[in-house]
N, C-alpha and C positions, 0 to 999 in steps of 0.2 A: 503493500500500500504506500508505499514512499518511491519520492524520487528522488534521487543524490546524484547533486554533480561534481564533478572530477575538473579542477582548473587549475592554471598555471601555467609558466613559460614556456616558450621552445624547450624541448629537452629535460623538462622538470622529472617524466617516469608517466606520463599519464597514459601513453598507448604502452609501452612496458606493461604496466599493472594490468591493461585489458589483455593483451596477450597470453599474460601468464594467468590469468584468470577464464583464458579459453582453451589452453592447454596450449598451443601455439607454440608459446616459450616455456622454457622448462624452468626456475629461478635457482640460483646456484644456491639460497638459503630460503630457510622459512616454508610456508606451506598455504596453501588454498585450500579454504572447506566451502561447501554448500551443505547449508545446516548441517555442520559438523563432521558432515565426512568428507576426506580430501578426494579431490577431482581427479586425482591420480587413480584411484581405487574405480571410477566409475568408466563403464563401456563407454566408446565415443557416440553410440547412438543414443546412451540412457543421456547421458551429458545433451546430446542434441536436445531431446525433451527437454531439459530443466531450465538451459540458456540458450538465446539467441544472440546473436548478435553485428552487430553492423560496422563492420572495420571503416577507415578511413580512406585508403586506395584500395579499389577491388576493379583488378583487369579480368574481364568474362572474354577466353580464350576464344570462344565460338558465337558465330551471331543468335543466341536463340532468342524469341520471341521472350517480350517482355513478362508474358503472361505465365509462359513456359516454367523462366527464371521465379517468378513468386511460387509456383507450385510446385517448386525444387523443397521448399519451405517444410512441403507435407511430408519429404522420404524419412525422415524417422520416425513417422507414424506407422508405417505403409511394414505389410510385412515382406514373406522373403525376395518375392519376386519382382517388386517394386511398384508395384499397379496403384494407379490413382483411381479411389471412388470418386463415384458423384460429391460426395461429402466432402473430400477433398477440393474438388473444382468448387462447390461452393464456397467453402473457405478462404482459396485463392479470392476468388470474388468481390467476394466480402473483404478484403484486407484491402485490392485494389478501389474499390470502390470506397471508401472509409477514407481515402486520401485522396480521392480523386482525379484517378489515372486509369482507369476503367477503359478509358479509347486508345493507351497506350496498349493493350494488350495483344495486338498482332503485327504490332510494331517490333524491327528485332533492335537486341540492345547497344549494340553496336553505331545505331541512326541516333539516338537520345540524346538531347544533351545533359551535361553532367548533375545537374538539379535533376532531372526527370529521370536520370537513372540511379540515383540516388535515393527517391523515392520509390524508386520498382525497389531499389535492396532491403529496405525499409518494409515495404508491403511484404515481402518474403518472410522477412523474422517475424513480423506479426502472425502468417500464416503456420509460422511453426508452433504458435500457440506453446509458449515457453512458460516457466513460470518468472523469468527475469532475463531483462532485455536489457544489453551492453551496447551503447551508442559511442562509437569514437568520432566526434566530430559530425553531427548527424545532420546539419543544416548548413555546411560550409559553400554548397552550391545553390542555395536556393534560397529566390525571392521573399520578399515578406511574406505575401500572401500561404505561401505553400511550406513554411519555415512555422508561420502559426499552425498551418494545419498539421506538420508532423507532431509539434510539441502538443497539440491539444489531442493526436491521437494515446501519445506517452499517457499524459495525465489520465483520459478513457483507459490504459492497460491497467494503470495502479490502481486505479478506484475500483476495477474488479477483482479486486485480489493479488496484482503481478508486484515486479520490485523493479528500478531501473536504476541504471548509472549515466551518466549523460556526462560525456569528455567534451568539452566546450570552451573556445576563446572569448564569448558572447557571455559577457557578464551581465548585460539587460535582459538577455533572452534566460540564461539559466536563474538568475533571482527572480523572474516571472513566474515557473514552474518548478523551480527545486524546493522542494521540503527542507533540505539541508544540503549546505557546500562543504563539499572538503579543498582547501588549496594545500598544491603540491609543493614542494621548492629544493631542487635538488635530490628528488628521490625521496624527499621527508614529510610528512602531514605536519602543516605549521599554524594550520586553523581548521577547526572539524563545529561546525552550528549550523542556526538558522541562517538565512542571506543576510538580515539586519546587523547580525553578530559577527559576520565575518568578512563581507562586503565596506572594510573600515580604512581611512587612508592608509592607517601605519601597515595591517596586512597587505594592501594592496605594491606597498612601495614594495616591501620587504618581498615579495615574491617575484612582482614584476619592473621593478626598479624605475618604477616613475611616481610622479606626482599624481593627485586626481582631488577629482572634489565627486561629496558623492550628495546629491537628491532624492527626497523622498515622492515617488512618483503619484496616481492619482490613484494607484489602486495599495499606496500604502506601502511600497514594495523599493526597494535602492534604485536609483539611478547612477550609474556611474560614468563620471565625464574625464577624460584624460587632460592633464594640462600641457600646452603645448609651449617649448621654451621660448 
């Protein structure tokens, strides 16, 4: 039921920690649980069920249809053979339509531009129906319009029960929808609260080494303004 975002510099550890939190990367120390048991111990299909997740750069070798690629979403549902039910396509469906890309679906991925396919990757981990959704970077190509619509799909996952992490340079966009921020700074957690709590000039310098002035928006929520020398 939470959404926590992950912020900080170039280089701080923030796609690190997603990696190694997808199995991806192996971490030379320490260990990764989901609810307690480490991700080591669990098959990569059961792992598929639990977490979804939306990497930062994703090259799709082959042009498949866009519609294709989201219902890729469903194979760790699917058992040995790989067949998609109806239930599955409805699914897909429903994830693309929920964002609003529904007419991109016979479109191959390869034509899209980088917001719009961005958004197919997106509709995909929704349709894996996970129970927690790992976003690196999840709006870095896309419009306003279509930037609200994925964060408002996030908020829709958590309210039914899911959990998310949202990697984000967009400190107006993650104080909108984060429950709680974590910022990173060299591999380290150097503030772990709500936005109000941690969205504060001195954390802000200290991680991202500038100045800023921060506003209270109209929905009560941080604004943050960088000052420019």
């Amino acid at each position: 039921g939470e959404v926590v975002g992950l912020v900080g510099c170039n280089g701080a550890g923030k796609t690190t920690l997603v990696r190694s939190a997808t199995r991806s990367l192996r971490p030379d120390s320490g260990e990764v649980c989901l609810a307690g048991q480490s991700i080591r111990e669990l098959p990569r299909r059961v792992l598929a069920t639990r977490v979804a997740t939306v990497p930062q750069d994703v090259h799709v070798p082959f042009p498949f249809l866009a519609g294709e690629l989201v219902l890729m979403g469903r194979t760790p549902h699917q058992g040995l053979f790989g067949f998609e039910s109806a239930a599955d396509l409805e699914i897909a469906r429903e994830a693309m339509d929920r964002l609003g890309i529904a007419h991109l679906a016979d479109r191959p991925v390869d034509r899209l531009s980088g917001g719009e396919r961005q958004l197919v990757l997106f509709a995909r981990a929704l349709a894996q129906q996970s129970d927690w959704l790992l976003l690196d970077e999840p709006t870095a190509f896309l419009d306003l319009r279509h930037r609200m619509d994925l964060l408002r799909a996030v908020r829709h996952f958590t309210r039914a029960g899911g959990g998310a992490l949202v990697v984000s340079h967009d400190l107006g966009g993650v104080a909108r929808i984060c429950d709680r921020l974590v910022v990173l700074s060299e591999g380290q957690v150097i503030a772990d609260g709500e936005p109000h709590e941690v969205l504060r000039p001195e954390i802000i310098h200290r991680a991202f080494g500038i100045s800023v002035d921060i506003f209270e928006g109209p929905d009560g929520r941080p604004v943050v303004v960088s000052r420019l020398a």
